[in-house]
TORLO-104620 format. One line per field, with one value per residue (C-alpha): residue in one letter; x, y, z. Coordinates in steps of 0.5 Angstrom, whole numbers, always signed. Layout:
<sites>
type A | ...
east X | ...
north Y | ...
up Z | ...
</sites>
This chain:
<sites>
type X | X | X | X | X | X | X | X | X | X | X | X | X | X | X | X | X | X | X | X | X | X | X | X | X | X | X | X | X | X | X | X | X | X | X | X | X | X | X | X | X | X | X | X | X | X | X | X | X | X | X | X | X | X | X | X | X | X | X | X | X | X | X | X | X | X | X | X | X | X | X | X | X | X | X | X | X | X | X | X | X | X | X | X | X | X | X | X | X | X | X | X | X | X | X | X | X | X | X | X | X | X | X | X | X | X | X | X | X | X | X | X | X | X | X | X | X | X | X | X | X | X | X | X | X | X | X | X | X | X | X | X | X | X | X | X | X | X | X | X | X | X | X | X | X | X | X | X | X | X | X | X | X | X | X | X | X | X | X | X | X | X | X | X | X | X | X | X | X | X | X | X | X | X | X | X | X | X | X | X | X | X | X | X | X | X | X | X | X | X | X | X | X | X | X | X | X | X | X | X | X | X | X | X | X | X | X | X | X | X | X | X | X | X | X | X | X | X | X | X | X | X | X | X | X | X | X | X | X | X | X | X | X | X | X | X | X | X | X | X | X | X | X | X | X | X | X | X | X | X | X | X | X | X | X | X | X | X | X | X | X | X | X | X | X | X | X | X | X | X | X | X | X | X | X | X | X | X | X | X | X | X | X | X | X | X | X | X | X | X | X | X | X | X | X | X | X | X | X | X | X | X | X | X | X | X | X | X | X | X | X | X | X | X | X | X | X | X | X | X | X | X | X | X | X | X | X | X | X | X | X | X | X | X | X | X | X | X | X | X | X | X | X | X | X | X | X | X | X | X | X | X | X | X | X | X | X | X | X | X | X | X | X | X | X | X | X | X | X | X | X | X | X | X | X | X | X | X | X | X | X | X | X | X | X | X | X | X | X | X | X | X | X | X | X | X | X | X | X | X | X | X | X | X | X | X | X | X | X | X | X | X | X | X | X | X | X | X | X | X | X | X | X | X | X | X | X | X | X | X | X | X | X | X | X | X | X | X | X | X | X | X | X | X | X | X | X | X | X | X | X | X | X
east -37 | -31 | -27 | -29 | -35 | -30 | -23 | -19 | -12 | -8 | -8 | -8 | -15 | -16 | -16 | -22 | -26 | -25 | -26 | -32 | -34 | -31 | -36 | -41 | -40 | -38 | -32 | -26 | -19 | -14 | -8 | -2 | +5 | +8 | +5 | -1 | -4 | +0 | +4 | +0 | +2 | +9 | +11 | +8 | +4 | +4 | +12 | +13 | +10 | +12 | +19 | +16 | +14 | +22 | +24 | +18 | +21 | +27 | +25 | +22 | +29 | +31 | +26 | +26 | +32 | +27 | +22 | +28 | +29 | +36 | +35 | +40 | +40 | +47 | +44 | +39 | +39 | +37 | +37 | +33 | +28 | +26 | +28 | +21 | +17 | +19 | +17 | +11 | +8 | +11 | +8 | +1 | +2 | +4 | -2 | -6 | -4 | -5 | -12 | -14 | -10 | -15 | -21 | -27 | -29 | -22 | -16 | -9 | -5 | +2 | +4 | +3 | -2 | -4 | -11 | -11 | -18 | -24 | -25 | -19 | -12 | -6 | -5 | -1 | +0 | -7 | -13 | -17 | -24 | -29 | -36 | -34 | -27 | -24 | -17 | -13 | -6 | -3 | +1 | +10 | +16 | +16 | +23 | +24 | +29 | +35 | +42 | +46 | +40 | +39 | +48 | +47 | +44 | +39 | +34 | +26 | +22 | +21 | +29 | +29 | +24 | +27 | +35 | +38 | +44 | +43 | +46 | +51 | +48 | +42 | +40 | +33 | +30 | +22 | +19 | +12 | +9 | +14 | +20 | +19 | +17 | +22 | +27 | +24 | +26 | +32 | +33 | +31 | +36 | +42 | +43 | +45 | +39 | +39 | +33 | +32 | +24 | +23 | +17 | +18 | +16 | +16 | +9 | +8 | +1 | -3 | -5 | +0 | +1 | +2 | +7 | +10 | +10 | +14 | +18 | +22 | +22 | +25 | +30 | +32 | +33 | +36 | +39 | +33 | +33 | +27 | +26 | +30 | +31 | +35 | +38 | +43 | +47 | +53 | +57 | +63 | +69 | +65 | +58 | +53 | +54 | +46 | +47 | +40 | +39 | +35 | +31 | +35 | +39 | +44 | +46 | +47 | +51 | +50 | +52 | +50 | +52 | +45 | +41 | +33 | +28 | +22 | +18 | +12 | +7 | +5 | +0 | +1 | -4 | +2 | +4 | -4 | -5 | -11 | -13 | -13 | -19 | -23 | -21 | -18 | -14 | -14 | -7 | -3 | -5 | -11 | -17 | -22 | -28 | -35 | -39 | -40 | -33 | -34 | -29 | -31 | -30 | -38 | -37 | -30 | -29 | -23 | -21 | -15 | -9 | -9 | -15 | -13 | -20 | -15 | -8 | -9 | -11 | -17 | -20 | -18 | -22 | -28 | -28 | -28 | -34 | -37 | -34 | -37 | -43 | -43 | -40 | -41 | -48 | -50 | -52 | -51 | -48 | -44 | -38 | -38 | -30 | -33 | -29 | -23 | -18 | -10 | -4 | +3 | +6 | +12 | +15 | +10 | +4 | +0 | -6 | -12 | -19 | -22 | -20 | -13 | -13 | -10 | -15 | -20 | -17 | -16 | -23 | -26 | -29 | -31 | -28 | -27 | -20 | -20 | -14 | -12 | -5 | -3 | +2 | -5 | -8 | -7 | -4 | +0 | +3 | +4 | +7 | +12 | +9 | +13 | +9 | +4 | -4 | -11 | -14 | -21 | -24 | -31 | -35 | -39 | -45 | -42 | -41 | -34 | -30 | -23 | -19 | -12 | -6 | +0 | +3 | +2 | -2 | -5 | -8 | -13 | -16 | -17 | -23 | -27 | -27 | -28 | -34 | -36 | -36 | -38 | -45 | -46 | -45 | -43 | -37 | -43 | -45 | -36 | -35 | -41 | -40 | -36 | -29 | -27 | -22 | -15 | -14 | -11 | -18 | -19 | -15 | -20 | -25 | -22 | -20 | -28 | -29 | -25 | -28 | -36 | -34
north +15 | +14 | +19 | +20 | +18 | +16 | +14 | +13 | +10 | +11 | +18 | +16 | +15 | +14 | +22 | +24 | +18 | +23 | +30 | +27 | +24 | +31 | +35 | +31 | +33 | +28 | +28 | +25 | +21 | +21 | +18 | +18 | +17 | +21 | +25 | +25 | +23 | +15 | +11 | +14 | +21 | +20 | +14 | +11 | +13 | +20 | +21 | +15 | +18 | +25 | +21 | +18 | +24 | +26 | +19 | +20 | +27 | +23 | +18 | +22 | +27 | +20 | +18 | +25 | +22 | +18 | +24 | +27 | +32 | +33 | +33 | +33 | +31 | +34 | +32 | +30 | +34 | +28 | +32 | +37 | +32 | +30 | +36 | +39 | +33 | +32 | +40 | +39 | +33 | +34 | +42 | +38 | +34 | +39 | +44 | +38 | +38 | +44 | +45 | +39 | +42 | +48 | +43 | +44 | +37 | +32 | +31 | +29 | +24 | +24 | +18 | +10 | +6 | +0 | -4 | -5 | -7 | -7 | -1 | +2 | +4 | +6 | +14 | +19 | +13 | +13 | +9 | +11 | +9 | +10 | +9 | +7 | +5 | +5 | +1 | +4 | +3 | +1 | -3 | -3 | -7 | -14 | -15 | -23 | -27 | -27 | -29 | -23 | -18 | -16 | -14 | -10 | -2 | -4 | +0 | +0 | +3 | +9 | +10 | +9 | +15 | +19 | +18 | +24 | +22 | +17 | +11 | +7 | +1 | -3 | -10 | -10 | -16 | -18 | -17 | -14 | -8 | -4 | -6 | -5 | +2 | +3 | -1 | +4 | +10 | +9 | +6 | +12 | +16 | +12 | +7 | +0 | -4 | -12 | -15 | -22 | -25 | -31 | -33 | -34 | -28 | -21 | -18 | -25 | -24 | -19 | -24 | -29 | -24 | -18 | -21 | -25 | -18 | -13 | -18 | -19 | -11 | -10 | -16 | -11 | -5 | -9 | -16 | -20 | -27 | -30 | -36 | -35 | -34 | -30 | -35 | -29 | -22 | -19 | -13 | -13 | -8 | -4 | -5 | -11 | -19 | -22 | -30 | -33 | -40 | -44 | -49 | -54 | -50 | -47 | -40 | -34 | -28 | -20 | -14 | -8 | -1 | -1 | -7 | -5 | -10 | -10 | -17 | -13 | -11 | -14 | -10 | -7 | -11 | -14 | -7 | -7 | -12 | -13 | -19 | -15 | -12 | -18 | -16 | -22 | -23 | -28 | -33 | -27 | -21 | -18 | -16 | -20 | -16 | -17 | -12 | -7 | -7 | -9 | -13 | -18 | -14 | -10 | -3 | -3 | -3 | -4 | +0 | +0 | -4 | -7 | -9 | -13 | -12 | -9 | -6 | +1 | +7 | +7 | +2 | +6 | +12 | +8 | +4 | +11 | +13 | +6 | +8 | +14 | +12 | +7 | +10 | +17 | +17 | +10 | +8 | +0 | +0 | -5 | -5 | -8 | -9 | -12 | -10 | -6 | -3 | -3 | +0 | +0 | +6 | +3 | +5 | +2 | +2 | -3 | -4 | -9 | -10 | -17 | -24 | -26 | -32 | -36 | -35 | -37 | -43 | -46 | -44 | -48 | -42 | -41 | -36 | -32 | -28 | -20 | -16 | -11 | -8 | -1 | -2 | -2 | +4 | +11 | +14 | +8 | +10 | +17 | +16 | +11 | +6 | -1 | -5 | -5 | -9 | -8 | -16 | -17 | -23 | -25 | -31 | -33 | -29 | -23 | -21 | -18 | -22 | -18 | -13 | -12 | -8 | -5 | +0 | +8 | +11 | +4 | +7 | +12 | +7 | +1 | +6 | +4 | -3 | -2 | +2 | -2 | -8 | -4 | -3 | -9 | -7 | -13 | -13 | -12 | -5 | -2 | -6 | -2 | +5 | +10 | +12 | +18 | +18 | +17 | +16 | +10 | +8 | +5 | +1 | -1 | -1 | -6 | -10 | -10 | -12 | -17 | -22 | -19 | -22
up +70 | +64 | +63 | +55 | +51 | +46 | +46 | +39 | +39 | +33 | +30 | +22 | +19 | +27 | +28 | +23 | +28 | +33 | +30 | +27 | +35 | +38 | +33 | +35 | +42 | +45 | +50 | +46 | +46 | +41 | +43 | +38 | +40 | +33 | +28 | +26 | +19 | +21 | +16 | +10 | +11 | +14 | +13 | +7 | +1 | +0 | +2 | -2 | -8 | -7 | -10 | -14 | -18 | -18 | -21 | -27 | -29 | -29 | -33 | -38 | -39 | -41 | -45 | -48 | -54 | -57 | -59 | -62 | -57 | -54 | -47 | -41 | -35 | -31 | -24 | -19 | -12 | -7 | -1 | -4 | -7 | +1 | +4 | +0 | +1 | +10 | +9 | +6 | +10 | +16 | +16 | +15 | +20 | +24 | +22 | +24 | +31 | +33 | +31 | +34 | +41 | +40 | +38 | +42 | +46 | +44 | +48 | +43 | +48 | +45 | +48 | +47 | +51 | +53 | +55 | +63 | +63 | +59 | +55 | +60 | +57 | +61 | +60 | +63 | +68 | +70 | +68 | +63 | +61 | +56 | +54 | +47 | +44 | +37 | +35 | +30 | +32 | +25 | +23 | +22 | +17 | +19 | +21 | +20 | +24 | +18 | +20 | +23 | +21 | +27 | +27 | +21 | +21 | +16 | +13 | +13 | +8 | +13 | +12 | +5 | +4 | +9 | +6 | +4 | -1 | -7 | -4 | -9 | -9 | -5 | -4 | -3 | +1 | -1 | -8 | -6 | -8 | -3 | -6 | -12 | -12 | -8 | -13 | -18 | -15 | -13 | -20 | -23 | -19 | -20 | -16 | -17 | -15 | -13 | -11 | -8 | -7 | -5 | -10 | -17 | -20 | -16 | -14 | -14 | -12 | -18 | -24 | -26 | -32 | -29 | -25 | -31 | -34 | -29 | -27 | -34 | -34 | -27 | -29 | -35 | -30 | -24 | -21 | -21 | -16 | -15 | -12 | -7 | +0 | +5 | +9 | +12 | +12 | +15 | +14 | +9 | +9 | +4 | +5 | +7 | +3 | +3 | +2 | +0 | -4 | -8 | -6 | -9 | -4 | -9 | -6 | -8 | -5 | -7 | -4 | -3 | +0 | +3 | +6 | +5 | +9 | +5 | +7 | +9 | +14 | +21 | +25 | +32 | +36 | +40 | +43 | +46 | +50 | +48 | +51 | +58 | +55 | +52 | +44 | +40 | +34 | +29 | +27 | +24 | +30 | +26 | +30 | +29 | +27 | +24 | +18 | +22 | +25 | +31 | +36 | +40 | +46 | +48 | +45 | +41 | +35 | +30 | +23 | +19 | +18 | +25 | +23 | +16 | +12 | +6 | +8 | +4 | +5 | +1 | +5 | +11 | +9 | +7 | +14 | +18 | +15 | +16 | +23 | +24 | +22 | +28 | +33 | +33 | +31 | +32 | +26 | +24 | +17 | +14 | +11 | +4 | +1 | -6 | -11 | -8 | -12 | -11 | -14 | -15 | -18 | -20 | -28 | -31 | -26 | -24 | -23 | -20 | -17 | -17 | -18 | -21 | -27 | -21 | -16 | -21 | -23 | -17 | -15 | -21 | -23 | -32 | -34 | -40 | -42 | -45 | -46 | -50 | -51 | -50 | -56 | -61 | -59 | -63 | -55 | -53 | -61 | -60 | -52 | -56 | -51 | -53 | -46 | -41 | -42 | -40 | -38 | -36 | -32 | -34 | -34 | -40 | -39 | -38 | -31 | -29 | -24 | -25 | -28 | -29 | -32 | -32 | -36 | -37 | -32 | -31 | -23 | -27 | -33 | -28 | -24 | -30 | -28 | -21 | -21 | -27 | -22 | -15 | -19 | -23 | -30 | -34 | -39 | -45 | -42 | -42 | -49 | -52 | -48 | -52 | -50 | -53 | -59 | -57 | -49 | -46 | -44 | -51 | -49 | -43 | -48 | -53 | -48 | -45 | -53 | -54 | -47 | -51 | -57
</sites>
């Protein structure tokens, strides 16, 4: 007989797996080394975006000149900023903690495990079972083999959050949606910011235009090298010297008081020894799992980025009740992943959800193009909003492949967009719903208008 019904390893959307599970009345496992509440709560999206709010008021005092108010800004109190959002997220994960210690029917092990057998895990130095497992251990910063990196006290993204002293100056390495969220807030609070990326453009991977977009305003705020490749860092007498060349192996040297390593994420699976227990991965060490989120061991399934259906929280949650559904009341729902949104709260946000240009023009896809500025709108006048677009993909027919923006607020216009394409509505149905007058949603509807026309 196993020793739990249902044992959950990972304890962010993993942990409400297994309070669902424990409420169900099943004996339950949880097994979380650190906080509960995962990357998302400790060490990603909601400390990451907690800052962010400081760099945005911030940037406002700033801007505050250009709507005839004189305003100053004397400081900025960086501990404090941190200081409040550890107190609140770290009191979050704390008060978790202690009701699920009190919860009836689960068990929280704070330690890390490994699979001994099939559905088996070492805990407390003894073998554990279960009747069913479910694997959501995450995922961490990618480290990547540079010259001298490991020689030198560099930072993750978790480190950068957690600072407590604005630095000096800060090399960033990688141009994806974490560093440049981060370059972002350490900008705004007045450090000197370099980024290096290694493709052409930074976000390389949000429709060409966005990414073309962003790039050109991160340039005028920051040392911008893209397209190019670290090849090494070491430490200087006053700080780090990052080398990086081109390739036509032109080189570049840039230094900073601080080294950021942001080149992004890579799943935990290789802490499990998961092949003890018959779960494969695939070539980059995600669990391979099917549309119910089963792995190919009997009774395992996998959830969350250690999964890499979609590494974002959002997805995450909308795999839990999938899993849940699946495990705890053994039900058979599949996961649909259409239209998945994403968001990067730099300044100006980004925003997607579905193809990019480039995708479909690599797929051969028809397509046609509708954009609209912010500048145009009676809001994007009266917010003094001198950038950012809405752009819509569609075929000639009408049906919505994509949508993409960048600007003020970009995060909450795109929804529309996204509940458009998850429910079939075709580009003449948003064109020709009326959006109240003078909101940055006109904005999404006249870029619906000009792809209708």
């Amino acid at each position: 007989m196993a020793d739990f019904d249902v044992l959950v390893i990972g304890g962010g959307t993993g942990n409400n797996v297994a309070s669902a599970a424990a409420d169900a009345g099943l004996e339950t496992a949880l097994v979380e080394p650190g906080p509960l509440g995962g990357t998302c709560l400790n060490r990603g999206c909601n400390p990451s975006k907690m800052l962010i709010q400081a760099a945005n008021a911030i940037n406002h005092v700033r801007d505050a000149e250009q709507f005839h108010v004189d305003a100053t800004l004397d400081g900025v109190d960086h501990a404090a900023v941190v200081d409040e959002m550890d107190d609140l997220l770290g009191g979050i994960a704390e008060d978790m903690e202690a009701r699920y210690r009190e919860k009836e029917n689960l068990t929280l092990f704070k330690e890390r495990t490994e699979f001994v057998d099939e559905r088996t895990v070492r805990l407390g130095g003894e073998a554990v079972t279960a009747e069913k497992v479910v694997v959501a251990a995450g995922s961490r910063p990618i480290v990547p083999p540079i010259d001298g990196l490991e020689d030198v006290d560099y930072l993750t993204s978790q480190d950068a959050l957690y600072l407590r002293a604005t630095p000096e100056s800060l090399v960033i390495l990688g141009g994806g949606y974490i560093a440049v969220e981060l370059g972002s807030f350490f900008d705004a609070m007045g450090t000197d910011v370099t980024i290096v990326e290694m493709m052409d453009s930074l976000v390389h991977r949000e429709d060409g235009d966005v990414a073309e977009a962003f790039t050109d305003i991160a340039a005028d705020r920051h040392d911008v090298y893209t397209g190019h490749r670290v090849t090494a860092v070491e430490e200087t007498g006053e700080g780090y010297a990052v080398h990086a060349e081109t390739e036509t192996s032109d080189e570049t040297t840039v230094e900073g008081s601080e080294v950021l390593v942001a080149l992004g994420r890579r799943p935990n699976s290789d802490t499990l020894n998961l092949e003890t227990a018959g779960i494969d991965v695939d070539d980059r060490g995600f669990v391979e799992t099917n549309e119910y989120l089963q792995t190919t061991a009997e009774n395992v399934w996998a959830q969350g980025d250690i999964a890499g259906n979609a590494l974002f929280k959002h997805s995450g949650d909308y795999e839990t009740r999938h899993t849940v559904a699946n495990v705890v009341h053994e039900e058979s729902r599949a996961i649909d992943l259409s239209a998945m949104p994403h968001t990067i709260f730099t300044e100006p946000q980004m925003a997607g959800v579905g193809a990019t240009e480039e995708e479909l023009t690599d797929e051969d896809t028809e397509y046609v193009v509708g954009r609209a500025d912010y500048v145009d709108s009676a809001m994007g006048r009266a917010k003094k909003l001198d950038h950012g677009f809405v752009k819509v993909l569609a075929t000639p027919d009408g049906e919505i492949l994509g949508a993409h923006a960048i600007g003020y607020e970009a995060s909450t216009l795109l929804h529309e967009a996204v509940l458009a394409m998850r429910t079939g509505v075709t580009v003449d149905d948003v064109a020709g719903t009326i959006h109240a007058h003078p909101t940055l949603s006109k904005v999404v509807e006249a870029a619906f208008r000009d792809v209708s026309n």
